[in-house]
C-alpha positions as CSV (number, residue, x, y, z in Angstrom):
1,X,31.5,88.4,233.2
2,X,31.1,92.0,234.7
3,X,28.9,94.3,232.9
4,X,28.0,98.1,234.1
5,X,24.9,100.0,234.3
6,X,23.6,103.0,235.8
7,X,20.1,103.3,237.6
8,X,17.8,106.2,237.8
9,X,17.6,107.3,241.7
10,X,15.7,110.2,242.4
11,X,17.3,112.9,240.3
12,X,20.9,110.4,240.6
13,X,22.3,107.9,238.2
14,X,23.8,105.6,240.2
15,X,26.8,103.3,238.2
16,X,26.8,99.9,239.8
17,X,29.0,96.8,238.4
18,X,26.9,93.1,237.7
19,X,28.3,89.4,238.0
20,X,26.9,86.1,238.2
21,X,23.6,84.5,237.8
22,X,20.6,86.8,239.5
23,X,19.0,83.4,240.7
24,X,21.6,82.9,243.0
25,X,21.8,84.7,246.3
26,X,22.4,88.4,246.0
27,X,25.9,90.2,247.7
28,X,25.8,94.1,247.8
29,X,29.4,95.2,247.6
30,X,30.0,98.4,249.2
31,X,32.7,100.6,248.7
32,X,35.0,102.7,250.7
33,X,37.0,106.1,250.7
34,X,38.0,107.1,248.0
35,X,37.8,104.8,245.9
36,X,34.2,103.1,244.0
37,X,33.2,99.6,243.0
38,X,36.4,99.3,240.8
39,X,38.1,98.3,244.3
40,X,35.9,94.7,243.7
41,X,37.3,94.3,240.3
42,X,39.3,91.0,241.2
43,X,36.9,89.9,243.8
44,X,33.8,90.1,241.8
45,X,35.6,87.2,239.0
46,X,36.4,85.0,241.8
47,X,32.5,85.0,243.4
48,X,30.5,85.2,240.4
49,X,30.1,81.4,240.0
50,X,28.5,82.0,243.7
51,X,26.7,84.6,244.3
52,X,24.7,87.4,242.3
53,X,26.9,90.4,242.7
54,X,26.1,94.0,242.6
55,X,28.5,96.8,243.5
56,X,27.1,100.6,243.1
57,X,29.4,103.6,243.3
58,X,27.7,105.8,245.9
59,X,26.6,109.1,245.0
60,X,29.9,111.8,244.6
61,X,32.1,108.7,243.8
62,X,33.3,107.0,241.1
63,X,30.3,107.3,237.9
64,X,27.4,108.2,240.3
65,X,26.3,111.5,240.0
66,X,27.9,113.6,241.8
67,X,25.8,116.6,243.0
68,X,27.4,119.8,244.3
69,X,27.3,119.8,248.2
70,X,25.2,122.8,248.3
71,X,22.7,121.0,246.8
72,X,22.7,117.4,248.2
73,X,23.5,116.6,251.5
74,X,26.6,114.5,251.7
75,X,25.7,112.3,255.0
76,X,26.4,108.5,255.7
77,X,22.8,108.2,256.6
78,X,21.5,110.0,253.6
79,X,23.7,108.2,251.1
80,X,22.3,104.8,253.2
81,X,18.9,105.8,251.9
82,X,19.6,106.6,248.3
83,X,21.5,103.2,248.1
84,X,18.1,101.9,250.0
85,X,15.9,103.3,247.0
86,X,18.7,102.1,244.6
87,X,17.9,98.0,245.9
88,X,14.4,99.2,246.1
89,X,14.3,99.8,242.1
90,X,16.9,96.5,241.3
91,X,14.1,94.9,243.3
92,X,17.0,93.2,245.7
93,X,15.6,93.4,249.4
94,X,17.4,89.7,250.7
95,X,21.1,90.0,250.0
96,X,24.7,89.4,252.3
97,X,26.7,92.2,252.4
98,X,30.1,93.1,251.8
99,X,31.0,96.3,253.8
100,X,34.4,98.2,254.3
101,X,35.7,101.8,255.5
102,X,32.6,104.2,254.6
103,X,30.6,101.3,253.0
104,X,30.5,99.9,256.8
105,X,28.3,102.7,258.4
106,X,26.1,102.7,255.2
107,X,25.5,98.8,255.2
108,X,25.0,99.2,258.9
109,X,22.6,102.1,258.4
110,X,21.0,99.7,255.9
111,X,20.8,96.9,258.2
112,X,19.2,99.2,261.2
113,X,16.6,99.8,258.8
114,X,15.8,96.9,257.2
115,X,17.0,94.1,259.3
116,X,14.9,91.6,257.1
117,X,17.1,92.1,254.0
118,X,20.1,91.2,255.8
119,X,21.4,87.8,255.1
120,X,24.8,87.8,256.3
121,X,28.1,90.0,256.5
122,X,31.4,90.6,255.7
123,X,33.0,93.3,257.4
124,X,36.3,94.0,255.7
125,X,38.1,96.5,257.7
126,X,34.5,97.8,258.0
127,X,34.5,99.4,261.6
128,X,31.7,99.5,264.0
129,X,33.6,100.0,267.5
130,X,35.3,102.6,269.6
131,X,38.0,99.8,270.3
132,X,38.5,99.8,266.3
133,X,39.5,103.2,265.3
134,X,43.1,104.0,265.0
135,X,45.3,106.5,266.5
136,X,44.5,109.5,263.4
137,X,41.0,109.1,265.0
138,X,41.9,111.7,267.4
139,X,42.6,114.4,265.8
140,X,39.5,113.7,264.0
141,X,37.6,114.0,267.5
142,X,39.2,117.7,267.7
143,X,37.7,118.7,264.7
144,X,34.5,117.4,265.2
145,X,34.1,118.7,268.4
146,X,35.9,122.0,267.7
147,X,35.2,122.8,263.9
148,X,37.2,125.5,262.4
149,X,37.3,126.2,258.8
150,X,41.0,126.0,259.2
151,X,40.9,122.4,260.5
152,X,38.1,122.1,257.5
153,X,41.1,123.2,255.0
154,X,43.6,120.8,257.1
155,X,41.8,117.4,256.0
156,X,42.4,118.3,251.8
157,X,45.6,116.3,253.1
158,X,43.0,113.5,253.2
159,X,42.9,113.1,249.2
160,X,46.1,114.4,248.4
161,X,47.7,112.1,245.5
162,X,50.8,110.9,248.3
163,X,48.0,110.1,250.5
164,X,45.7,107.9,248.5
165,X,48.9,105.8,247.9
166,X,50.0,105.3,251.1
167,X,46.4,103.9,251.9
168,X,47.0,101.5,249.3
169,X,50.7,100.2,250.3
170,X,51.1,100.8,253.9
171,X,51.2,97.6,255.8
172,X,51.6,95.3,252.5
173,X,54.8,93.4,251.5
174,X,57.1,95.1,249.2
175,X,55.5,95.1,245.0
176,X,52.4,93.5,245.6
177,X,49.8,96.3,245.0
178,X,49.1,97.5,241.5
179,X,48.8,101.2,240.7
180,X,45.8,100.8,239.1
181,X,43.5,101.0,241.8
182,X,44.9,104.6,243.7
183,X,45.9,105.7,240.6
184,X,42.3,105.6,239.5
185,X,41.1,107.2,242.9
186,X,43.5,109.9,242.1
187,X,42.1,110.6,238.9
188,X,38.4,111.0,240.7
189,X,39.8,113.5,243.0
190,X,40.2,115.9,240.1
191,X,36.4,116.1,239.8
192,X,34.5,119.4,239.8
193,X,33.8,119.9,243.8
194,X,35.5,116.8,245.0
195,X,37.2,118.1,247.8
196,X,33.9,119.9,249.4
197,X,31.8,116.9,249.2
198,X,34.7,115.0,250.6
199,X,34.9,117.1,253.5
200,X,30.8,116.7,254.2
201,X,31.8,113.4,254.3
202,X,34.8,113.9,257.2
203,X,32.8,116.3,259.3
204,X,29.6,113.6,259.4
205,X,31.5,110.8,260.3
206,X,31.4,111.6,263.5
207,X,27.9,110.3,263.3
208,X,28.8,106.9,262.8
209,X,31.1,107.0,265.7
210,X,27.9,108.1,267.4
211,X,25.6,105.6,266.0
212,X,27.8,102.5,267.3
213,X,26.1,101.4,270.1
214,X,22.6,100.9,267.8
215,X,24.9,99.0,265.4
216,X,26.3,96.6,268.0
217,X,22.3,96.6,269.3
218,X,21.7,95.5,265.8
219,X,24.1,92.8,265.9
220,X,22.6,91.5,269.6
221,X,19.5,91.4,268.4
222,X,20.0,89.5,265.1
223,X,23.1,87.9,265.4
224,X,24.1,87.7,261.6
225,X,26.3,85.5,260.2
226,X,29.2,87.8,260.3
227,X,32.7,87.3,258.9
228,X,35.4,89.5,260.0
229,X,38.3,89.7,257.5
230,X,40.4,92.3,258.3
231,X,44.1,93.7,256.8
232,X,45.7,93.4,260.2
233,X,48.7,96.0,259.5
234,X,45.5,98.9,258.4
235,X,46.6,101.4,261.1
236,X,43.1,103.2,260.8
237,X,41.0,100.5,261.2
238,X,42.4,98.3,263.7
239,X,42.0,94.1,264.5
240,X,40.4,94.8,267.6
241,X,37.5,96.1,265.6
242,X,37.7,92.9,264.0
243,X,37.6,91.2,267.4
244,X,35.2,93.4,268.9
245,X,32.1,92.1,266.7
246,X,32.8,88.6,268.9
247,X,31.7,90.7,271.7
248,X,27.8,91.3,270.6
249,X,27.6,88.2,267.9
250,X,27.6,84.7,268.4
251,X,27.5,83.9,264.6
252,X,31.2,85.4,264.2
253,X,34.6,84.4,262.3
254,X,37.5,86.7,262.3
255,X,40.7,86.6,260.2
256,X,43.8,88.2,260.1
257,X,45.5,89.2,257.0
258,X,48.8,90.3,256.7
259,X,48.1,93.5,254.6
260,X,47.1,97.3,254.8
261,X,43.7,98.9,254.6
262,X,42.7,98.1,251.1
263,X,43.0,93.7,251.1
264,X,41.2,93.2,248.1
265,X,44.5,94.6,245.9
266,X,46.3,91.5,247.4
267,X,44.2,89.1,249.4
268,X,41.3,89.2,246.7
269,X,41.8,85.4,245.9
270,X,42.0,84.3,249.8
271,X,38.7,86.7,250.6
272,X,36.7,84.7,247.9
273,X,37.6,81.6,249.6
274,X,36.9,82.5,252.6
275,X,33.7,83.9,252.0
276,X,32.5,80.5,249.9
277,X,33.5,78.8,253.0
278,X,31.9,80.7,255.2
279,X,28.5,81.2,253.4
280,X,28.5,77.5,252.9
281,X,28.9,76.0,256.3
């Protein structure tokens, strides 16, 4: 059963989603753009009878507080801290992680900090290579190394209604994802100063790009048990990200689905299998 809470974070309430007994070993789900931890409601059923799961939306998604971005400073690294202080509070500092899209540089942020904690990984189209980024990536670098406010305004595109859905069904067979998911993303984006704190978020990414080589250092220096489970057909983060974590880490296992950015709305069942498997080697 999944029940729902919120925790007091500094001046934050952070939401976060609970499954399965506490005495088992503890996996942190994190989140991606721009969706929150409803994107682990079909996964979190089919691990709860192995793990203790907890899955926070971070702050400006989802039920977290959302502060207006004059106010709170919407950075990977900074959200990375807050969800620091958040396992600080639940008491949960030895957990495996599931990271994917902007949940990766957080977890990773996590892990650079408090390597101890880290039990093992699964990187779900969560990137942490140059190799790994797809072709939009690009045009990304243009604005990050030539900000405008004009190429500011250009990435609202980013959470436009079309666009949510198309991170949902591109690269997935025909009638296989639910609308549930985007459609609830959707709904979010109508929230008072969405699309600012959004656009923190697109500007500072650039840091994580930057911050790659300490997160391969991290995974040369620890070699975590690391699986790699990627939607193969997600044309922003590519399977030679996937592949790349081979590169630094010994302790890897990569699959291949055939699906699109967000696997969990239709490999949710195979994931859970293959993370038991994995984790129980």
């Amino acid at each position: 059963m999944i029940t729902y809470h919120k925790q007091d974070v500094e001046d934050l309430s952070i939401f976060y989603r609970e499954a399965g007994d506490p005495n088992k070993p503890t996996m942190l789900l994190l989140h991606g753009f721009p969706s929150a931890s409803h994107m682990f409601r079909d996964l979190m059923p089919a691990l709860e009878n192995h793990f203790h799961l907890i899955a926070p939306d971070f702050p400006g998604f989802g039920q977290s507080s959302s502060p207006d971005h004059d106010e709170f400073i919407y950075s990977f690294k900074h959200i990375s801290e807050i969800m620091t202080t958040f396992l600080k509070e639940r008491n949960l500092t030895s957990f495996y992680m599931y990271v994917f899209d902007y949940g990766a540089p957080i977890g990773y942020y996590l892990a650079l900090s408090h390597p101890d904690w880290i039990r093992g990984i699964v990187s779900q189209n969560g990137n942490a290579y140059q190799e790994g980024l797809g072709s939009k990536w690009a045009t990304r670098q243009d604005f990050w190394d030539h900000p405008t406010q004009a190429k500011r305004d250009s990435y609202r595109t980013a959470f436009a209604p079309e666009t949510i859905k198309g991170q949902y069904l591109t690269g997935t067979q025909p009638n296989r994802v639910a609308p549930d998911g985007y459609m609830l993303d959707i709904a979010y984006t109508h929230t008072p100063d969405y699309a600012e704190r959004q656009l923190d978020l697109i500007f500072d990414y650039q840091n994580n790009v930057k911050t790659y080589p300490l997160f391969q250092q991290y995974f040369r220096e620890y070699q975590p048990q690391l699986l790699a489970v990627w939607g193969k057909n997600d044309p922003s983060f590519i399977p030679a990200g996937a592949e790349a974590f081979k590169r630094d880490d010994a302790n890897v296992e990569v699959d291949l689905l055939d699906t699109g950015h967000f696997a969990l709305e239709t490999h949710a069942q195979t994931i859970a299998q293959l993370i038991i498997q994995f984790f129980n080697k």
